[in-house]
C-alpha positions in Angstrom: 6.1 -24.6 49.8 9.7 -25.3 49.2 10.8 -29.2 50.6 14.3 -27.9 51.0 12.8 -24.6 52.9 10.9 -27.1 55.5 14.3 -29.2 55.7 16.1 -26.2 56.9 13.1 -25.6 59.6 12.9 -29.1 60.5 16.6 -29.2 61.4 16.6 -25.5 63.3 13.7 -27.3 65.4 15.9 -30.4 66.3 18.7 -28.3 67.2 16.6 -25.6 69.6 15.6 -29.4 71.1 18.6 -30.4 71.2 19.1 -27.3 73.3 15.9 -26.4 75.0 13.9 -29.4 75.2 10.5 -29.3 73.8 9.1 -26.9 76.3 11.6 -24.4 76.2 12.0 -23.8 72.7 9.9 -21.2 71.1 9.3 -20.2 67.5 12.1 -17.4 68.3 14.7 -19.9 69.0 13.9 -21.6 65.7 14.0 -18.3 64.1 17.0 -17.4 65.5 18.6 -20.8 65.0 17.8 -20.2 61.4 19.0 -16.8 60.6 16.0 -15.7 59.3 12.2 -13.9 60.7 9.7 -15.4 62.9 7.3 -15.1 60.3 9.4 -16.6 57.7 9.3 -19.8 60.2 5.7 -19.6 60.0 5.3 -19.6 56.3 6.3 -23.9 56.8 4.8 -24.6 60.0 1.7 -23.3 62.1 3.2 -23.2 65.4 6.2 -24.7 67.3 3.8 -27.8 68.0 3.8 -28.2 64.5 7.3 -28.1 64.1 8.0 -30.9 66.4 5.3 -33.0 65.0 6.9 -32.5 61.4 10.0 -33.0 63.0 8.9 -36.4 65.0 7.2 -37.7 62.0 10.2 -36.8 59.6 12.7 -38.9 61.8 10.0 -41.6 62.4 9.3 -41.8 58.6 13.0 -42.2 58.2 13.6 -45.6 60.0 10.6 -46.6 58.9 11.4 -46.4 55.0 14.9 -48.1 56.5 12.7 -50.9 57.7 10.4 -51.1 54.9 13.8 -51.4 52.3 15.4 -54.8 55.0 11.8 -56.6 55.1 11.4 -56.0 51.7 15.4 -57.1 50.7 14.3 -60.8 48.9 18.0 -62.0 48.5 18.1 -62.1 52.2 17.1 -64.6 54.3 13.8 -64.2 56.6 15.9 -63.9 59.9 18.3 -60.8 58.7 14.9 -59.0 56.9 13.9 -59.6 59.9 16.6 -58.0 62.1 16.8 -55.6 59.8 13.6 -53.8 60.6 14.3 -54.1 64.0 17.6 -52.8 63.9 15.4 -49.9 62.3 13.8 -49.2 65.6 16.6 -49.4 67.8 18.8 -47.2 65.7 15.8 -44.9 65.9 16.3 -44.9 69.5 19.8 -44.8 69.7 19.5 -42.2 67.6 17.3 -39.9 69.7 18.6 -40.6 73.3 22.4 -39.5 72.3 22.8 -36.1 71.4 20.9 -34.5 74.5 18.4 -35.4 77.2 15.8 -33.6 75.4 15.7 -35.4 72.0 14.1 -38.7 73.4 11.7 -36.8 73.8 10.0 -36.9 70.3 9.9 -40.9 71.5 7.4 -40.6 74.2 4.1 -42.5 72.8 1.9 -41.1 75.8 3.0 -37.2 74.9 0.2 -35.1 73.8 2.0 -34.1 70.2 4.2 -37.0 69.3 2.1 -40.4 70.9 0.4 -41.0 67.4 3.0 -41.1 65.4 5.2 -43.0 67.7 1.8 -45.5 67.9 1.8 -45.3 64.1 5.6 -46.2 63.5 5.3 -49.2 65.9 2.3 -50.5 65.0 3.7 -50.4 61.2 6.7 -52.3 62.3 4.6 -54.9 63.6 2.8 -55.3 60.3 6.1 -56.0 58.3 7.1 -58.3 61.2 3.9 -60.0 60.8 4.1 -60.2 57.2 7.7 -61.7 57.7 7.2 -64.3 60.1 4.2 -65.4 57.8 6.5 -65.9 55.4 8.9 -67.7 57.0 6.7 -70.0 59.4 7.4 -69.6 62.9 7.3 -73.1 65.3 5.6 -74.0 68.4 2.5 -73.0 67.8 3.4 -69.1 68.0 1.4 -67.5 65.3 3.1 -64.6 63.5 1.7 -61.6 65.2 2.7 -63.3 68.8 6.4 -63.3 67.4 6.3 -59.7 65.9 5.1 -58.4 69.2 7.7 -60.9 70.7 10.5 -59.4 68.5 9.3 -56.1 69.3 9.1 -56.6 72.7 12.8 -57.6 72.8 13.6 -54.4 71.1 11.9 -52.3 73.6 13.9 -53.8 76.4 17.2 -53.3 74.6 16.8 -49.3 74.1 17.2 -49.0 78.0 19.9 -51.1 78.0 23.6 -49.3 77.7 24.8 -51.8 75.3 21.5 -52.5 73.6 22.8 -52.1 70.1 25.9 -54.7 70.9 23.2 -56.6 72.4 20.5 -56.6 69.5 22.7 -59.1 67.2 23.1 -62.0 69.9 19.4 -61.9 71.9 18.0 -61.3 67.6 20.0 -64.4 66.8 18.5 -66.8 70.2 14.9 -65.3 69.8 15.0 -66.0 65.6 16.3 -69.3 65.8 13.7 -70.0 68.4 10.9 -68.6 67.0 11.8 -69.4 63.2 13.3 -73.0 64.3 16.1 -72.0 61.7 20.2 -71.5 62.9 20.9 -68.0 61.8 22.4 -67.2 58.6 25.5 -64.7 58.4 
């Protein structure tokens, strides 16, 4: 099976759902989109389920491999490796609720075809946090997995904000101090 072949059905998929929305789009649309047969779709994928899946897990695997790269960056200090795999997740966000109503959602961790990979790419984010904040000590008593699902938690909040990715560098910077006990480096 060609990679590049796939690419080109992956990105027909994300613009019919840009379009259609999950629902709507059928393996047609992703034909059509692409200029080519139905069948020729289906040589890559089973079935327009499978297409979003490949297409959720190929945007997930993304910011993940952009997270993995800032928690494992060791000429930075702890707090930006941290913020750096959180900025992952938020840009992942970002990145899904902009173009069109539809594309958030490949984010939904309750839907039928996309909740375990979103469950996958967050708890996998919470083992490099956890990894992190062993690494740097955290104070107070707050053992590394509390602050990862802390720093994650803070995350979540800020994709529903308007401004959350203006927001992410100032509430990172308060919750890291606190939860490192370090002043932030720049």
């Amino acid at each position: 099976m060609s990679a590049d072949r796939l690419e080109e059905v992956l990105d027909a998929t994300y613009d019919c759902l840009t379009r259609y929305g999950v629902r709507r789009t059928t393996m047609d649309d992703i034909a059509s989109t692409m200029g080519v047969s139905r069948s020729a779709v289906y040589q890559y994928v089973r079935s327009k389920d499978d297409a979003f899946r490949k297409l959720a897990a190929r945007l997930h695997d993304r910011a993940l491999v952009r997270a993995r790269a800032a928690a494992a960056d060791r000429d930075a200090p702890h707090d930006r490796r941290i913020r750096g795999v959180l900025v992952a997740k938020l840009d992942l966000v970002l990145e899904l609720s902009g173009p069109s109503p539809h594309t958030a959602e490949l984010l939904d961790a309750k839907a039928r075809l996309f909740g375990g990979i979103c469950c996958a790419f967050t708890a996998d984010l919470r083992r490099l946090l956890i990894g992190l904040f062993a690494e740097a000590g955290t104070v107070g008593g707050v053992e590394p997995a509390e602050a990862a699902d802390i720093a994650i938690a803070l995350v979540v909040g800020l994709e529903s904000q308007a401004e959350g990715s203006a927001l992410l560098e100032p509430a990172a910077t308060a919750l890291l101090c606190g939860l490192l006990g370090t002043p932030a480096s720049r």
